[in-house]
N, C-alpha and C positions, 0 to 999 in steps of 0.2 A: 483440461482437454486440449487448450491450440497446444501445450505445450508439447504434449502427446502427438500430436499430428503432426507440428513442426517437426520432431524427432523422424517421424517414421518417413517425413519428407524428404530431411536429409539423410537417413540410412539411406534410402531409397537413390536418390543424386548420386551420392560417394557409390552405390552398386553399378548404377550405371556406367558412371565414370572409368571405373576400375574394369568394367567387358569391356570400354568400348579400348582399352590400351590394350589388352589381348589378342595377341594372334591368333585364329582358330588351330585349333587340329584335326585332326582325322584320325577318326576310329575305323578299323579294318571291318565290316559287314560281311560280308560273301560273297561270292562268284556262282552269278545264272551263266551258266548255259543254255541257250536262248534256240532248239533247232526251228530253220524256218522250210517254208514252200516257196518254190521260185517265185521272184516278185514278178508285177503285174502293173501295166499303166492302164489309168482313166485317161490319160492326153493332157495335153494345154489345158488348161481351167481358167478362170476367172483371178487364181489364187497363184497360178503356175502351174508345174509339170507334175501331174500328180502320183505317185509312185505307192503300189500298196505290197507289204512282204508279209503273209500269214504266218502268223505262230504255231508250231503245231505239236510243241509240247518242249520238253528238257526236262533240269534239274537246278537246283541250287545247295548250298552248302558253306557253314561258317559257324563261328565260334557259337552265336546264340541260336542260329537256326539250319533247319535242311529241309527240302522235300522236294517235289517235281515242278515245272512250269504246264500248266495248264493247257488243253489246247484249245482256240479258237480264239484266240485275241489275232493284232495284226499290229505292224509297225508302218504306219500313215506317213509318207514324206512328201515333201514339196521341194521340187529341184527347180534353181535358178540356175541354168548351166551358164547363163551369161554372167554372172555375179560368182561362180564354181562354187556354190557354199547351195545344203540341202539342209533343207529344218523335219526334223524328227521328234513324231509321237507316238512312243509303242504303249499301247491300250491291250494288259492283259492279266491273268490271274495267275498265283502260285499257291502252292496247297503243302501245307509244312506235313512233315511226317508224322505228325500228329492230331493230324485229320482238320487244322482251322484253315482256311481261304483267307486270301490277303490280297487284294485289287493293285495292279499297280498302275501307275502313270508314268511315262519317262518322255520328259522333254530333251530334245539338245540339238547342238548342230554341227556337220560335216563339213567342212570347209579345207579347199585346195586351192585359195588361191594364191598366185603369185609364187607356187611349186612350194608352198607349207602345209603341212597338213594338218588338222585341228580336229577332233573329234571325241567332243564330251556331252555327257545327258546328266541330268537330274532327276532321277527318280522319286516320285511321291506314293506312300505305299497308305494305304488303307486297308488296316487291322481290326478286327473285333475290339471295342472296348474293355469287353472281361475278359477277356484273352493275355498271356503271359507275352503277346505280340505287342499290344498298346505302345508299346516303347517306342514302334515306327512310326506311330501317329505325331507325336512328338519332338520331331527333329528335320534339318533339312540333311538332305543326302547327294552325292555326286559320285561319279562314275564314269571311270575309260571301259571304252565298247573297241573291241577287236575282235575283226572278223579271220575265223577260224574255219573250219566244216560246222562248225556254228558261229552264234555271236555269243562270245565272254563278255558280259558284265563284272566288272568290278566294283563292288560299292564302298564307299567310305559311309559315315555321319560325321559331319560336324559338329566338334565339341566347342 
């Protein structure tokens, strides 16, 4: 039995070992189209400048999935215009053409400063479990946001 354990100790080592020399890659995901309603300030906060941009529906589409973007989420930011950098949380749903809902989360940040521009999110998606979706529950994901007449999402995962 340790011998057994040992074993599965050092498989286990030598696995680790061997991701952590790995460069990640990126797998191509999909592009949301994201339409929104004019944004909206709460003001100065406790937290900063509070900026809110309602979701009011879209589309998405990509090699494993497609359907529309939901309406009634919203994209929460916090603008430090003295630091030029804005932190970003869009809280919304997408609905595959296949009728499952899929929660999403997208953290990231805006940033101008010093005349650079910087503007990436992280998307966390929450899938039904017995859903042919589960994949997304599974993985971290990243994404360039450019604003269009909407905002394009581009998602990758990281392999």
């Amino acid at each position: 039995m340790k011998k057994f354990l040992l074993l599965v100790c050092l498989s286990f080592l030598t696995l680790a070992a061997n991701a952590q020399e790995k460069i990640p890659e990126l797998e191509y995901v999909c592009e949301l189209k994201v339409k929104c309603d004019p944004a909206y300030s709460v003001g100065k906060t406790s937290h900063g400048k509070r900026v809110i941009i309602p979701i009011v529906g879209g589309s998405f589409e990509g090699p494993k999935l497609k359907g529309t973007v939901v309406r009634g989420g919203a994209d929460y930011q916090l603008v430090d215009e003295n630091q030029e950098r804005t932190e970003l949380k869009a809280i919304y749903d997408i609905k595959t053409d296949d009728g499952v809902y899929i929660h999403v989360c997208n953290e990231g940040i805006l940033s101008t400063k010093n005349g650079n521009f910087y503007f990436r999110t992280a998307p966390k998606f929450e899938a039904p479990n017995d859903s042919k979706y589960d994949w997304l529950n599974h993985a971290i994901f990243v994404c360039i946001p450019q604003v269009k007449d909407y905002i394009s999402l581009k998602v990758w995962r990281v392999k």
